[in-house]
Backbone as numpy.savetxt, mean C-alpha at the origin, in Angstrom:
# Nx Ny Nz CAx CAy CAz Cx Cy Cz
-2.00 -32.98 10.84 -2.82 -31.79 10.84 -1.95 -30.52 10.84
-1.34 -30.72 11.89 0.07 -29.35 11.40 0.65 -29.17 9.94
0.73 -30.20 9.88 1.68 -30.13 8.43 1.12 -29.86 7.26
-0.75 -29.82 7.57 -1.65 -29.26 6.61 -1.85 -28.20 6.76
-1.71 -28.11 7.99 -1.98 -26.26 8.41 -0.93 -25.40 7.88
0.45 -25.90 8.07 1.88 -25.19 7.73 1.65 -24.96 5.87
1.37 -25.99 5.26 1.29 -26.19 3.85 0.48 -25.10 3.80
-0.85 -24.81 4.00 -2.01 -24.08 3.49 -1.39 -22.84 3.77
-0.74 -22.43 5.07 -0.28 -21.28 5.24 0.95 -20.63 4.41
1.59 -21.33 3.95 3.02 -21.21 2.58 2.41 -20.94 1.70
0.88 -21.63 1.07 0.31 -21.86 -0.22 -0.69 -19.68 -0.09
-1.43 -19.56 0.96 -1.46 -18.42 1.49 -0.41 -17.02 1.40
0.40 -17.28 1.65 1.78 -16.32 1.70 2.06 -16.49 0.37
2.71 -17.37 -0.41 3.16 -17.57 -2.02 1.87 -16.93 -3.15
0.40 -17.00 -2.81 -0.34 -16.36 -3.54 -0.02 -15.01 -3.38
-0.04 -14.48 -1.61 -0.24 -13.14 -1.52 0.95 -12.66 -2.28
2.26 -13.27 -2.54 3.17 -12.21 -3.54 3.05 -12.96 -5.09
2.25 -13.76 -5.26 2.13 -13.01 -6.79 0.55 -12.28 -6.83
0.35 -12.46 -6.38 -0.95 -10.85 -6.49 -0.78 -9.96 -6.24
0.42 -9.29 -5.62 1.00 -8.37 -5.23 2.04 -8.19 -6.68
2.74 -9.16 -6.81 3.91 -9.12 -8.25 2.56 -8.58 -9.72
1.26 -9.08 -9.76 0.38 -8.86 -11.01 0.31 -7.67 -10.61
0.12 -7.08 -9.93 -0.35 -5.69 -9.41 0.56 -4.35 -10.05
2.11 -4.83 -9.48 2.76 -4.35 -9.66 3.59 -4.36 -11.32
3.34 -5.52 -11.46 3.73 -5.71 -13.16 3.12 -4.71 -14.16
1.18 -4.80 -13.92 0.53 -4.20 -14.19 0.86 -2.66 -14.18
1.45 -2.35 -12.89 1.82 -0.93 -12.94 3.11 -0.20 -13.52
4.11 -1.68 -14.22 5.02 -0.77 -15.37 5.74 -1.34 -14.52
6.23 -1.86 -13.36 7.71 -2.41 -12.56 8.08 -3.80 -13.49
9.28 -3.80 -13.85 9.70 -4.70 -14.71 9.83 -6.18 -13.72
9.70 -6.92 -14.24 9.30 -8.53 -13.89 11.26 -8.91 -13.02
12.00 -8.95 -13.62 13.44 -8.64 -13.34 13.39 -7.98 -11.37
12.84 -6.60 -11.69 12.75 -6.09 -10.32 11.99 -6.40 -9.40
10.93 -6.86 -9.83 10.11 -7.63 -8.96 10.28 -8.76 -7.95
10.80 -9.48 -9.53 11.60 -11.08 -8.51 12.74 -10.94 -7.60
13.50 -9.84 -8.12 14.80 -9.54 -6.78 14.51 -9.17 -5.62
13.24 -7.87 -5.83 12.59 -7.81 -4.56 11.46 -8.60 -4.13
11.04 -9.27 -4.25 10.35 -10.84 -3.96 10.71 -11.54 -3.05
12.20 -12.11 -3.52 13.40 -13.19 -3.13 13.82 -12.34 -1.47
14.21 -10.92 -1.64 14.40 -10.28 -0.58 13.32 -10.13 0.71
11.99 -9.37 0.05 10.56 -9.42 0.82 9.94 -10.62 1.59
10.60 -11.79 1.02 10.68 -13.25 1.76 11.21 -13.30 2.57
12.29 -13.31 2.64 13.32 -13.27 3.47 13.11 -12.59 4.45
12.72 -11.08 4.30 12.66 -10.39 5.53 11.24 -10.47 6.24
10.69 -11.49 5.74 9.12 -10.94 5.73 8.23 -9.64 5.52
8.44 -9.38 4.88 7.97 -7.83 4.44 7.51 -8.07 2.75
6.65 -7.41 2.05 5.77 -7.25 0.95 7.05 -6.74 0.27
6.70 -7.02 -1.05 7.51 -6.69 -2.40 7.16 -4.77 -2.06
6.43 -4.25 -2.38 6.02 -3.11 -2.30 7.07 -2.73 -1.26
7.19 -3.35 0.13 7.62 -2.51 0.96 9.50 -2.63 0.58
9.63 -3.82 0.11 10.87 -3.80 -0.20 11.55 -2.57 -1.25
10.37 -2.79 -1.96 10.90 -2.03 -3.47 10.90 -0.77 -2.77
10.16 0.34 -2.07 10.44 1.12 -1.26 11.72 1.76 -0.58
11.92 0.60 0.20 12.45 0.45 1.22 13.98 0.75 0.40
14.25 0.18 -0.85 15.44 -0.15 -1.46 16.11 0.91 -2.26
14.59 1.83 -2.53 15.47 2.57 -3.55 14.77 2.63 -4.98
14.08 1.62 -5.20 13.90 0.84 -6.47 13.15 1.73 -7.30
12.12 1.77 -6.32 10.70 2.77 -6.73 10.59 3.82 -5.76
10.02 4.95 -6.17 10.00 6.29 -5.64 8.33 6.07 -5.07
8.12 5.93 -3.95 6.84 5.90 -2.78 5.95 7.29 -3.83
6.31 8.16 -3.81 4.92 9.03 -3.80 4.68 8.62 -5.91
5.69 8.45 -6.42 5.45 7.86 -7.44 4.50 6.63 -8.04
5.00 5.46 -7.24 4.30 4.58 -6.52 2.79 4.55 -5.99
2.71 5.66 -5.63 1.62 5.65 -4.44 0.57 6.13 -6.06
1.13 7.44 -6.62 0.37 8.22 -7.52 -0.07 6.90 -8.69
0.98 6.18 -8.98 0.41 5.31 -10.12 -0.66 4.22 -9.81
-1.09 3.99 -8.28 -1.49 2.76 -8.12 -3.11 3.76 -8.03
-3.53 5.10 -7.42 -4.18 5.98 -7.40 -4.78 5.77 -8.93
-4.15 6.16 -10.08 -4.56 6.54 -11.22 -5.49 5.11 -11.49
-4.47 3.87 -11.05 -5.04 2.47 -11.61 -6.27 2.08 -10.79
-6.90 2.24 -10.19 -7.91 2.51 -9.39 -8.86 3.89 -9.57
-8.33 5.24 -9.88 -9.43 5.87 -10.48 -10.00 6.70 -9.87
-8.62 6.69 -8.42 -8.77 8.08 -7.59 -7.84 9.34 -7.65
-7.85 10.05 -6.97 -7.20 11.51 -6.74 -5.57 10.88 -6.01
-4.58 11.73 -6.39 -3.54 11.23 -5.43 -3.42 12.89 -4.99
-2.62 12.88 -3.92 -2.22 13.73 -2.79 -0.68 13.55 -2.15
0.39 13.83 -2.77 1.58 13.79 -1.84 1.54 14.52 -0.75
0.90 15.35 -0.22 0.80 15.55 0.99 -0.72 16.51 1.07
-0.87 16.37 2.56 -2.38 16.78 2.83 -2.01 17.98 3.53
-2.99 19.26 3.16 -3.03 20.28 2.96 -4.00 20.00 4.76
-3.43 20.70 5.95 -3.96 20.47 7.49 -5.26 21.36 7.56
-4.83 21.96 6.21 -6.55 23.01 6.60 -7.58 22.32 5.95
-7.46 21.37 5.10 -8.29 20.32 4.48 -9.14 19.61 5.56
-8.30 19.10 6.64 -8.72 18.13 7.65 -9.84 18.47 8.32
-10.74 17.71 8.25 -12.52 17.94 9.28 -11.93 17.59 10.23
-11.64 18.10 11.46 -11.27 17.84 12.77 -12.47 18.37 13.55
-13.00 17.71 15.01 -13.66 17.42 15.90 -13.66 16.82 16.66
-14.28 16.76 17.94 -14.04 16.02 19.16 -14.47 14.69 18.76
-15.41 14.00 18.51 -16.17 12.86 17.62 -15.31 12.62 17.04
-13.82 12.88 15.74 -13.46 12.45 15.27 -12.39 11.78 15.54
-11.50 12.38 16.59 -10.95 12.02 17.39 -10.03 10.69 17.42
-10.95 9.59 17.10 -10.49 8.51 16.89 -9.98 8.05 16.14
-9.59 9.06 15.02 -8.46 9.08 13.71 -7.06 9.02 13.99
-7.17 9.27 14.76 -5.42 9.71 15.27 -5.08 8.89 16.37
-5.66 7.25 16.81 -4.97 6.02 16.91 -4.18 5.37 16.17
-5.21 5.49 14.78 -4.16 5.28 13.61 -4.73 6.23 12.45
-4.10 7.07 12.28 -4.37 7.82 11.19 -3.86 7.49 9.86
-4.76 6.12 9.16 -4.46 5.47 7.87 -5.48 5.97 6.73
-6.59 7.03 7.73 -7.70 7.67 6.74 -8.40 8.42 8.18
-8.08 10.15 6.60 -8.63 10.93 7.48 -9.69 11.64 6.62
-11.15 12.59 7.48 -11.88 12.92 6.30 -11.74 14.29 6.21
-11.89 14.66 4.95 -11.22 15.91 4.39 -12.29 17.17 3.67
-12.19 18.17 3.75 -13.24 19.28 3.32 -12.78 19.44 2.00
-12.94 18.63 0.36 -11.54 18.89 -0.64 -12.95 19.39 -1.74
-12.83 20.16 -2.50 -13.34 20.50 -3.86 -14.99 20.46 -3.22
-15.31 21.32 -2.20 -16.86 21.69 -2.00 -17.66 20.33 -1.86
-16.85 19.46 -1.60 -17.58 17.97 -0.90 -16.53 17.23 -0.08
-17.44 16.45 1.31 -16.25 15.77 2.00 -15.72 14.65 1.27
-14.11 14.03 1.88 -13.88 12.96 0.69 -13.28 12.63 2.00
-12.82 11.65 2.03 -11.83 10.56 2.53 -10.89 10.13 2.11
-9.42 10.83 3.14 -8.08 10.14 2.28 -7.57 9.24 2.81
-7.48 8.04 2.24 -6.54 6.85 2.76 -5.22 7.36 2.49
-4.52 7.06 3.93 -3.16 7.35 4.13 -2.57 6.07 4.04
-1.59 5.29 2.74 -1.06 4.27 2.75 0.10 4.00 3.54
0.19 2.60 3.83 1.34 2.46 4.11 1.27 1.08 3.53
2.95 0.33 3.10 3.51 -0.59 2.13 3.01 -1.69 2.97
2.44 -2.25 1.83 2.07 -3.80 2.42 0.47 -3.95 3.04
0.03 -2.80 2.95 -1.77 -2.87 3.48 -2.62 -2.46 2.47
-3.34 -3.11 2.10 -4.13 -3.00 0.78 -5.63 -2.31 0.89
């Protein structure tokens, strides 16, 4: 039973980086760079994304902007603090502030604040 559990969990982890590698292929990162940071992101346990980051490889707000376009939202290298709907009620943004909601173009919007490896 372990040894089915261990299997399913490898078979789990090995999907999550090539759905992560299609993603990124998709977004113009050459197949070459991928697999180097792959081989590495294993190793350290950490996501291709965060490797490629992390390395140098790919430029984060670059990154961030192309995966934005492929999806069909707005990108933002940085958030403008007078944007921010702040309130006592809201409050609870800033445990983890991974999305905050924002006063942008005469309607509220919601910005997800990424970080590598959370989808």
């Amino acid at each position: 039973m372990v040894q089915y559990a261990t299997a399913r969990r490898l078979r789990a982890v090995n999907d999550s980086y090539q759905q992560e590698a299609e993603v990124l292929l998709q977004l113009g990162i050459g197949r070459p760079t991928i697999a180097r940071a792959m081989q590495v992101a294993r190793r350290n346990g950490a996501s291709i994304e965060q490797d490629l980051i992390a390395s140098g490889s790919i430029d984060a707000d670059s990154y961030y902007a192309s995966l934005a376009r492929g999806l069909r939202l707005p990108f933002l290298s940085a958030i403008d603090s007078s944007l921010v709907n702040d309130d006592k009620a809201l409050d609870s943004q800033l445990l983890q502030a991974r999305c905050v909601r924002l006063n942008y173009i005469s309607k509220g919007m919601l910005a997800i604040v990424p970080k590598a490896g959370t989808w």
